[in-house]
Steps between C-alpha positions, in 0.01 A plus 500: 500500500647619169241520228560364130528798295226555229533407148577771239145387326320545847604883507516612214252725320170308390206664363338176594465622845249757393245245538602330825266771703271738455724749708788480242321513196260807603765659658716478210226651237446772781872603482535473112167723524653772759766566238269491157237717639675784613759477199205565308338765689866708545539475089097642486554774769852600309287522142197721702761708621781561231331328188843338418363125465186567272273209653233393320156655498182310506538255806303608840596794712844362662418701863203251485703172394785617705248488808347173383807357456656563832201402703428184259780395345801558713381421838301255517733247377669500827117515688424177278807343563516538908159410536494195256760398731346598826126407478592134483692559832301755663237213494692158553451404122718325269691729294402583169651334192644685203188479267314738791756797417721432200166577280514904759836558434461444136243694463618774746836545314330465143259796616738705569751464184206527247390795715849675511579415119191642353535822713838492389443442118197686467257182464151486663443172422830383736316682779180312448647155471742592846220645693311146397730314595557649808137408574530169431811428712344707796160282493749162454650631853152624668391156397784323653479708848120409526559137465738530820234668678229270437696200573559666842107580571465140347746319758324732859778766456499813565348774335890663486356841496901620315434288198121626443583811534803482216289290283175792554791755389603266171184479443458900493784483261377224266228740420758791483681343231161407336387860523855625286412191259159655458674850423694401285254341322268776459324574841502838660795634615340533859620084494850644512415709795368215724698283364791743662369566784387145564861363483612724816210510733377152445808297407847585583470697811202213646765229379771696620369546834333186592794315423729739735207465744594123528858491438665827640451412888558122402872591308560729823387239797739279322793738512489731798477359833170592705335622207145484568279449167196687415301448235092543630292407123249799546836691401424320115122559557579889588748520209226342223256742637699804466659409187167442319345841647861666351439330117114596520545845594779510227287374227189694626781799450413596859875611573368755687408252772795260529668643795313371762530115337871593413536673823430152685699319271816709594464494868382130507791391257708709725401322826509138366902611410583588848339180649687270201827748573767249571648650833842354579784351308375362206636410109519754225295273288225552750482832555465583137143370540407748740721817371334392125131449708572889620428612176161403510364774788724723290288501211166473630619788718560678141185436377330602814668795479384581156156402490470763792671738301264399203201558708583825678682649223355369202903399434636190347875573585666127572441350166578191465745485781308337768453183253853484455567517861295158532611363088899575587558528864248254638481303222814453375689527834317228628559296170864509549464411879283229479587334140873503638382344819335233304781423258768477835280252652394300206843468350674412795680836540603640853210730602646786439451807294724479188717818370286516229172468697652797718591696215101464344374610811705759550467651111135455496436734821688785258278361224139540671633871637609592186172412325279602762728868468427485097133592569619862647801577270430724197656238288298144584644320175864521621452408834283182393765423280751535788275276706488258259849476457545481809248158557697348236836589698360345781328134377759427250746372763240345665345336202802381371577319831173372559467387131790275546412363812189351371692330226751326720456228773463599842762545705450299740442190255135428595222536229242768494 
């Protein structure tokens, strides 16, 4: 049966849409985001290494606001926008309507410009007023997710042990982003520190995981025949306990004694990858879940590795380059997989992995080397600037793709 091809006002390009779910409008601020915050950072890195741009003085340190800004302005767009979508499902509620996440992404995206722009132009007060606003949006969405839980303990549901543990982790980062508001407004610059530190151990890699815990097996039972899931929940109670004892030790400045939590972390991360591992034919835009999850007993191997080194040797020789093995190869491998995934499904795109998507992946395994290779090289500012580059390389493509996506019908002609 021959369908009635779609009007030129039904597929054309409607910002509109935006609002239609929370998937495309988070999704969308997370991509413009991708692209502004690392714009920003290469131009800072190029001025601390050449002096050619002359940046304004004044603001906060930018290694501090480019950490803050990654961790709480970049990512979790996407985390707010998947789960916004999911809890409602995960718990057989009634989706939520626009007024529970148009009020996030506004205040998401608004964070992040103000932030950006007075970083950019040298004004403090821009950085105040972003930070704030960041706050706000991120307690609109905590406020949002909680209602969907309690309507779920309120109808005999559950507990679904996922969603607490990613609203426990936004939680952690509500009070992140309230510790850099704090900062900035004349506390100790210890805030910073947790407020760092806070945004790895108890947010993205507890949000990260627990959502891979519960979707990774599920996306591969669904495409590879005989698959057998696993997903046992004292893996998320193991993972909270460990990741706490990592942060405490870390702000107790006990490096000398990560290795054995770190240790545990890499061979435990390690073992849940080879019973996830996909074995058999499967599609490309499944197995970048599991080659970007790989990164993850990669790094904690690296920080294993140096906290030993730290202890025996009284050596702190990695630098910064196990966090960048989780920021850029965990992290932002497994954004690409999983935000692409998303965008297929929910735009009615074949579920397959795009050029672009391919391309991402591909340029951001160079990326995380690269950077993790800047902490050894006897010129660091280059190579970060090379890295940079190189992330920017990589997501604009993507961006650009996914950006339009979210602006135009689906393609299959059903809403959502």
């Amino acid at each position: 049966m021959n369908k009635t091809p779609p009007n030129r006002s039904a597929t054309g390009l409607s910002p509109a849409l935006l609002t239609t779910a929370p998937h495309r409008l988070l999704f969308f601020v997370g991509a413009l985001n991708v692209l502004l915050a690392m714009s920003w950072w290469l131009l800072w890195l190029i001025d601390a290494r050449w002096g050619v741009i002359g940046l304004r003085a004044g603001t906060p340190f930018g290694g501090w606001m480019h950490a803050f800004i990654m961790q709480y302005q970049l990512l979790p767009p996407f985390m707010f926008g998947f789960l916004l979508t999911t809890f409602p499902r995960w718990m057989g509620m009634p989706d939520l309507s626009r007024w529970h996440y148009v009020p996030v992404g506004l205040g998401l995206l608004g964070g992040q410009v103000a932030v950006v722009g007075g970083m950019l132009l040298g004004q403090e007060p821009m950085v105040h007023i972003g930070v704030v606003m960041s706050l706000v949006g991120w307690g609109y969405g905590l406020v949002q997710l909680l209602r969907v839980l309690l309507a779920e303990r309120r109808a005999g549901k559950g507990p679904t042990w996922h969603a607490w543990s990613c609203f426990a982790a936004l939680s952690f980062g509500l009070a992140g982003v309230f510790l850099m508001a704090a900062f900035l407004h004349g506390a100790a610059a210890w805030t910073v520190v947790v407020s760092i530190k806070l945004g790895t151990f108890a947010l993205l890699l507890p949000v990260y995981l627990s959502v891979a815990h519960r979707m990774f097996p599920f996306f591969a039972g669904n495409a590879v025949p005989g698959y057998r899931a696993w997903r046992p929940m004292k893996i998320i109670a193991a993972l909270w306990v460990l990741l706490l004892a990592h942060l405490g030790l870390e702000l107790a400045h006990a490096n000398a004694w990560l290795w054995p939590v770190d240790g545990v972390l890499a061979l435990g991360s390690a073992y849940v990858l080879w019973r996830w591992w996909p074995h058999g034919k499967a599609p490309g835009i499944l197995r970048v879940l599991f080659f970007g999850f790989a990164w993850l007993p990669v790094a904690f191997a690296l920080f294993t590795a140096q906290s030993a080194l730290y202890a025996f040797g009284g050596e702190f020789i990695l630098g910064r380059g196990p966090q960048h093995a989780i920021y850029i190869g965990f992290f932002g491998s497994l954004l690409v997989a999983m935000v692409t995934r998303v965008t297929q499904g929910h735009s009615g795109r074949p579920m397959a992995m795009p050029a672009a998507g391919w391309f991402a992946f591909a340029m951001l395994q160079l990326v995380a080397i690269t950077r993790i290779a800047a902490e050894a090289v006897p010129d660091s500012y280059l190579w970060q600037v090379i890295a940079a580059a190189g992330w920017l390389l990589a997501f604009l493509p993507w961006a650009l793709r996914s950006l339009s996506i979210y602006l135009h019908p689906r393609a299959d002609g059903r809403p959502g």
